[in-house]
N, C-alpha and C positions, 0 to 999 in steps of 0.2 A: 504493500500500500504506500502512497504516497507520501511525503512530510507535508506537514502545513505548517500555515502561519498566517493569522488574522491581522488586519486592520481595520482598526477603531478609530471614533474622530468623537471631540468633545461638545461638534454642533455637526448643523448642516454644511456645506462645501468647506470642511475644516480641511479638504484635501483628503480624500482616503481613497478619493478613484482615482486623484493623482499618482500616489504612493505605492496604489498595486498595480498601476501597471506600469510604473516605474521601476518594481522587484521582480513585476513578468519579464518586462526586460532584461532585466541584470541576469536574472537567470536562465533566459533562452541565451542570450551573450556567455553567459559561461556553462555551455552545451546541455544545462538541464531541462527537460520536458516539461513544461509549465502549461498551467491552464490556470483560471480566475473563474472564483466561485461567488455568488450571491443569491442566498437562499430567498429571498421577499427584495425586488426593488415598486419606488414608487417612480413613476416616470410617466410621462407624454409622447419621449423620446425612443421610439420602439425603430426594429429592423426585423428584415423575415429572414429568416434562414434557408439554406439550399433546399430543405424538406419544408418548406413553407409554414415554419412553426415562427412565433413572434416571443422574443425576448427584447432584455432594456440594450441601448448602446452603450452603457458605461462599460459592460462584459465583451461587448461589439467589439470597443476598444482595445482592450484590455487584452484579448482574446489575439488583436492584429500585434499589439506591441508583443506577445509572447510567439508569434509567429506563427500561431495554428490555425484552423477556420473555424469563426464563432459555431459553437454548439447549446442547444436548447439548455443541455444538462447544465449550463455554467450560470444560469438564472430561472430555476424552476416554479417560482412567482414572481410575476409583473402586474401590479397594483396600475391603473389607469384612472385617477381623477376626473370625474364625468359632472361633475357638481360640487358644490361645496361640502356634503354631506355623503356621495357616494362614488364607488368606483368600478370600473369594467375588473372583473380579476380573471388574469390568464395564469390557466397552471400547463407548466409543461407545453408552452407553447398555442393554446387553444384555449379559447372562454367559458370559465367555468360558472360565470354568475355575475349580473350587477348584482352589490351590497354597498349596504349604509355601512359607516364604520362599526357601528354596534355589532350589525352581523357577522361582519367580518374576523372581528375579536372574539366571535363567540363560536366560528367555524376553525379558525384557522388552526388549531393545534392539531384538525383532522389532516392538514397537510405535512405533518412530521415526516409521514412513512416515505411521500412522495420528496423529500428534501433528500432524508436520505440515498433515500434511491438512486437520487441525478449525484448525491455527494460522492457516494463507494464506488460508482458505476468509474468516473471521472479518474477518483483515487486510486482505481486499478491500471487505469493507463496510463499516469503521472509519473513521474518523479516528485513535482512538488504543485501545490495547491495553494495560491493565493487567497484567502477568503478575505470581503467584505464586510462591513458592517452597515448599519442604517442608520442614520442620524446620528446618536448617542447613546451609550449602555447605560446613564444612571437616567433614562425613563423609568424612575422606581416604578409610577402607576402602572407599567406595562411588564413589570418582571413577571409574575405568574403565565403569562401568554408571548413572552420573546422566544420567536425566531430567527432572528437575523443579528443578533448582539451576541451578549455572553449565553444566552441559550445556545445559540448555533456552535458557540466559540465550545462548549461543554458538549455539543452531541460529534463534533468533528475530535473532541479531545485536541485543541487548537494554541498555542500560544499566541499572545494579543501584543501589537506595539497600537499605543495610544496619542495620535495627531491633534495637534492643537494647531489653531490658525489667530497667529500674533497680529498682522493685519488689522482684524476688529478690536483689537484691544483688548485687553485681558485675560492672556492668555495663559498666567501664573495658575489666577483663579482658577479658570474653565478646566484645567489641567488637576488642578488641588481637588478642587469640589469633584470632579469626576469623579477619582480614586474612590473620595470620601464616602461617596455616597452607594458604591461596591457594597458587598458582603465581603467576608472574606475569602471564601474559596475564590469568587470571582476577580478578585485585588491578587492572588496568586495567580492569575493567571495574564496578569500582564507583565512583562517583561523590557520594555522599554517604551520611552515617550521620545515625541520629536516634535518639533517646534517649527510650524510651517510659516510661508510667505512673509520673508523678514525682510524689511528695506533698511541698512545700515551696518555699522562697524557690533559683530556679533560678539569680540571682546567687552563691549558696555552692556552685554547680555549674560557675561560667565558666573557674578554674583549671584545671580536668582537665579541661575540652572544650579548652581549648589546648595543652593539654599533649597531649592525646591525638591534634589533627590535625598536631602537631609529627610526633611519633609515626609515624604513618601516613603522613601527608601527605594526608590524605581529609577534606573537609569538614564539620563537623557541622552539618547545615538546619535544625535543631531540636530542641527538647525539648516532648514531648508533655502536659500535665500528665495525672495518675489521672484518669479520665473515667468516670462513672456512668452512659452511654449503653447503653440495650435494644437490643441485636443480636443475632440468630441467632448462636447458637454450633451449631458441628459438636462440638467436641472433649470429649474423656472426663474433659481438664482444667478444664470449665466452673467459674465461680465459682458459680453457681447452685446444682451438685450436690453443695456443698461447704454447704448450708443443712439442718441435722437439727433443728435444737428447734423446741421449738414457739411459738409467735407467739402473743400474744393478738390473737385477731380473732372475727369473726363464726361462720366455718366454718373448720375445720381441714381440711386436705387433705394427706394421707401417699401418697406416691409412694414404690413399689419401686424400688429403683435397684438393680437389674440386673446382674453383672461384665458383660452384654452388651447394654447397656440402647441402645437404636435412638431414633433420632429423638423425645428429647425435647421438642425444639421444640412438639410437639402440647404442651405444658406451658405455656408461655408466655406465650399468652392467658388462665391462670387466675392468672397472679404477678403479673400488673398490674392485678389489681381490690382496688380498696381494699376490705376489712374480711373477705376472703380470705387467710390463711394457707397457703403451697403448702412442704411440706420434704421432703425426699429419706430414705429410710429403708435401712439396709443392715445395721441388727440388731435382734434382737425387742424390746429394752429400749426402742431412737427409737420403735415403734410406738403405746403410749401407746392411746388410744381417740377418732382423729379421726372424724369427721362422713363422710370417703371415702375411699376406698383407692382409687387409682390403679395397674392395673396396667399397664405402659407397654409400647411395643415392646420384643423382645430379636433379636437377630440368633441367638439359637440358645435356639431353647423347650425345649428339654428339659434341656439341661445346668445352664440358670438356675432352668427350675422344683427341678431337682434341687438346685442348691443352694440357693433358699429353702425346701426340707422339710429338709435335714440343719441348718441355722441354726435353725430352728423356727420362721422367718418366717409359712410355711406355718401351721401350729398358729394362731399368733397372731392372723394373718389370720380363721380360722376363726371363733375367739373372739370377735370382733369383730363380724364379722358378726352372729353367734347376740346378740349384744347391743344390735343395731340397725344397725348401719356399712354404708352404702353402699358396693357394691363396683363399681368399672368397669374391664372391661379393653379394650386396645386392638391389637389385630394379635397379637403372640405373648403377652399379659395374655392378650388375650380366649382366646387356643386352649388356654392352662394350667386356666380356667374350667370344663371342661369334664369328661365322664368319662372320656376316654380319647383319648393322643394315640399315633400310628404313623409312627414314617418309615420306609422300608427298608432304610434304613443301620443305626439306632441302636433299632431294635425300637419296643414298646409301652411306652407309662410309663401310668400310673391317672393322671389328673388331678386337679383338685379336688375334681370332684364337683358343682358347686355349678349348672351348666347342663347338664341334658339335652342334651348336642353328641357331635361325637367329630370329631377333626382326624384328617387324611392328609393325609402330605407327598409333592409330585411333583415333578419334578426342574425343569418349567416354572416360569418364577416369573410368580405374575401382576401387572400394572402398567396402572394404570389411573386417569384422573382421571371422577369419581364425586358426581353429583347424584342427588337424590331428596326425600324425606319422611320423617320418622318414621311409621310405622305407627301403625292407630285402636289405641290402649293405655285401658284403664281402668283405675282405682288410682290411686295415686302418682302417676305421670309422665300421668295423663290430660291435664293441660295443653300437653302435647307433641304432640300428636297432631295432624298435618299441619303442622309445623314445618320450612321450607324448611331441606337439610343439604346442602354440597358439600365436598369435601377429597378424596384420593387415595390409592387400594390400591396398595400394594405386600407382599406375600409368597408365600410358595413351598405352604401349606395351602389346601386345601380345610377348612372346616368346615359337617357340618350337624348335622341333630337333629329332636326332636322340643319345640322351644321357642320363645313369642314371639319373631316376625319384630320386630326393630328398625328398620328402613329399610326401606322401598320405594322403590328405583333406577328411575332411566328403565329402558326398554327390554322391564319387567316384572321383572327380576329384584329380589333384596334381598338388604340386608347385614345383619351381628348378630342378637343374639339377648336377650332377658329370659326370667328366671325368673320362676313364674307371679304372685310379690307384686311382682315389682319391683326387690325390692333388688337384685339382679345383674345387670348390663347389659355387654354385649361387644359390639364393634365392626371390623373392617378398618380403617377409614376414619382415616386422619392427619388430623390436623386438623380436628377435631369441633370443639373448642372453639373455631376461629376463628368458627366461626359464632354472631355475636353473639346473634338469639335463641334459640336453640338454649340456649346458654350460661346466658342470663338466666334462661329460664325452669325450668332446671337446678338452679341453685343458689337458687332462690327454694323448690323444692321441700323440699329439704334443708334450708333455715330453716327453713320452715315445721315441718317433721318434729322440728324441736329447741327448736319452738317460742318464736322470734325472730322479730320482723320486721326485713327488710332489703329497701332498695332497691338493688340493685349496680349501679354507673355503671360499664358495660363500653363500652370506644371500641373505635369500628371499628379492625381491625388493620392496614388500607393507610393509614388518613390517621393513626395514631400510627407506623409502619415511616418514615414518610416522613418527619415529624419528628422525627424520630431521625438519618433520615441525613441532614437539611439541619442539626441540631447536629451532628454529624460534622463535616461540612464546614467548618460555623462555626470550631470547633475547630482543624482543617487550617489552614485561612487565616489564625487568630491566633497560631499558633506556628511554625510552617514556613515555610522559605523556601521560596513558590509561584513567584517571581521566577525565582530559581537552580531547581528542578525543572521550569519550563519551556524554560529555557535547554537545559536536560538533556536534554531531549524534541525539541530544535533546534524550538522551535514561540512562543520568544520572538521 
């Protein structure tokens, strides 16, 4: 069986999907077989797998920095916030239930056997086994029913290093109180602390790391400094979605951000092209009059469309358009596009209007990874026209119409839709924009239309993810004691 070794964080983005798979790293780098385990994540941020099962992408991650191909077993619950009170819950890659969080607390210990299950399975093929944590271990309220904390950390038999993120300030405390508020089997079970995103001279930091393993009696392995590395983010806390103004650059690029905005990551590929401006929009004032409107996943179309028409987002949007603005949407972007959306639950809503479509929702969701073409287009995007496109469906609508097909899929079918000039374009497909020419010849149109020239140097997105996590790593090994965290792992 495998060795393990957990990380814990004493908040939210305290870093601990930084840290594992920055140790997946280290140890695919020194030839060990790694995989990254997380028994319950919550997320928006999903990915379908080669068997068309859906997991979080923090494991997605995690899973590429260790070298392997994401597997269902490395996150065999995925929690989906649908409301403020409930969630979509996938086990093992598949829906097993909306629940209110009550219910959820009061079912979920019947998923033990199934954690297991994805954990041993994993631990047989391993060398070593990264495991996550969720939020915080001293959610005293939640200890009788933790699966993803120091419950997980005791069913894996796990040793725990515990992440603090200095950053926010007080990270002595957050650090202190965590311990404190342990039992004690579970205070034996951590093994070291580390001290994340620090901007400064880390000697004016060495008095209260001593004072602080006085304290404890717990090791501190490191202090991590601030790091400016591209990583897939899952979380709603992104730094990314915290970017509203505007840039000066070549193309502006305004993205709706959602209260339930899914799988941003499709976004990503367009923030790393120099002379591209990508910012997040969430009132009618940030809208401004960019070059394209981004309408992005949401994990609930109706409620988010309805609240960008009570904001006037909606309106704006419009405006914009009629003025020139490219508009694209993506999986619930694309079904708001539309004249008319239906669920059974939650009725009819009007849509935009702006594609001849109309969405219905069925309780099947579909999931699926998805090659093809852009379809023969003339106008605008005539340059697109047999443009190799791959990335992955996942939602619960049907949409069709009477409007330019976007994609021709194998198999004969297609995805998306244009209006008859072009400027509105909708898609399924996550991950349009990793496809670099796709991309290219994307935003070449859109200069053109603003009449600019621009050459956009867009990298491939495996061989820049990669150098991303071999800095990672780099990082790992300059600050961290790897020495003592193998010691930890008994694999020194």
């Amino acid at each position: 069986m495998a060795k393990s070794i957990m990380i814990m964080g004493t908040m939210s983005s305290a870093g601990k999907s930084f840290v594992t798979a920055g140790l997946c790293r280290v140890f695919h780098q020194d030839g060990y077989k790694t995989a990254p385990f997380k028994s319950q994540n919550m997320a928006l941020n999903s990915y379908i797998t080669k068997n068309h099962l859906e997991m979080g992408r923090a494991q997605v991650m995690q899973a590429e920095a260790a070298g392997i191909e994401p597997d269902i077993r490395m996150n065999p619950i995925l929690l989906k916030p649908s409301s403020e009170k409930g969630s979509q819950v996938i086990v093992n890659g598949e829906i097993w239930g909306m629940m209110s969080a009550r219910e959820y607390y009061q079912k979920k210990k019947e998923l033990v056997p199934e954690i297991l299950k994805a954990y041993h399975s994993l631990a047989s093929e391993y060398d070593i086994i990264v495991l996550e944590g969720a939020g915080s271990p001293a959610e005293i309220n939640l200890r009788s029913v933790d699966i993803v904390n120091m419950g997980m950390a005791e069913l894996s038999d796990s040793p725990v290093l515990l992440v603090g993120d200095i950053d926010r300030g007080g990270v002595f405390a957050s650090l202190y109180g965590t311990v404190m508020l342990l039992n004690p089997e579970e205070k034996a079970r951590i093994h070291g602390m580390i001290i994340n995103k620090f901007r400064g001279d880390p000697e004016i930091l060495r008095p209260g790391l001593t004072m602080l393993e006085d304290l404890t009696d717990i090791p501190i392995l490191g202090v991590l400094p601030y790091a400016n590395l591209d990583l897939d983010d899952e979380d709603s806390l992104s730094e990314r979605l915290k970017q509203h103004q505007k840039q000066e650059a070549l193309l502006d690029i305004a993205v709706i951000q959602f209260p339930r905005i899914s799988n941003f990551t499709d976004l990503e590929a367009l923030e790393r092209i120099p002379g591209v401006s990508v910012r997040y929009v969430t009132k009618l004032y940030e809208l401004d009059q960019p070059d394209l409107i981004i309408l992005p996943g949401t994990k609930n179309t109706i409620s988010d469309l309805d609240w960008m028409r009570q904001n006037g987002l909606e309106s704006g949007i419009l405006k914009a358009h009629d003025k020139g603005c490219q508009l694209f949407g993506i999986c619930g972007g694309f079904q708001m596009l539309g004249n008319q959306i239906t669920d059974p639950e939650e009725g009819r809503l009007r849509g935009m209007g702006l594609l001849n479509t109309e969405t219905i929702f069925h309780p099947v969701k579909h999931r699926s990874r998805a090659h093809g073409k852009i379809c023969h287009l003339e106008g605008r995007f005539a340059n697109l026209s047999g443009t190799e496109i791959s990335g992955y469906e996942i939602h619960m609508g049907e949409t069709t119409g009477n409007a330019l097909p976007l994609i021709a899929l194998d198999h004969d079918q297609t995805d998306g839709f244009c209006n008859p000039d072009q400027t509105v374009c909708g898609t399924y497909l996550h991950g349009i924009f990793d496809n670099v020419e796709f991309t290219q010849k994307f935003l070449t149109v859109l200069a053109e239309q603003k009449h600019v020239t621009a050459d956009f140097q867009i990298s491939d997105s495996e061989i820049y993810k990669n150098r991303q996590y071999d800095q990672l790593a780099d990082l790992l090994r300059s600050h961290l004691d790897m020495q003592k965290i193998y010691e930890i792992i008994n694999l020194s």
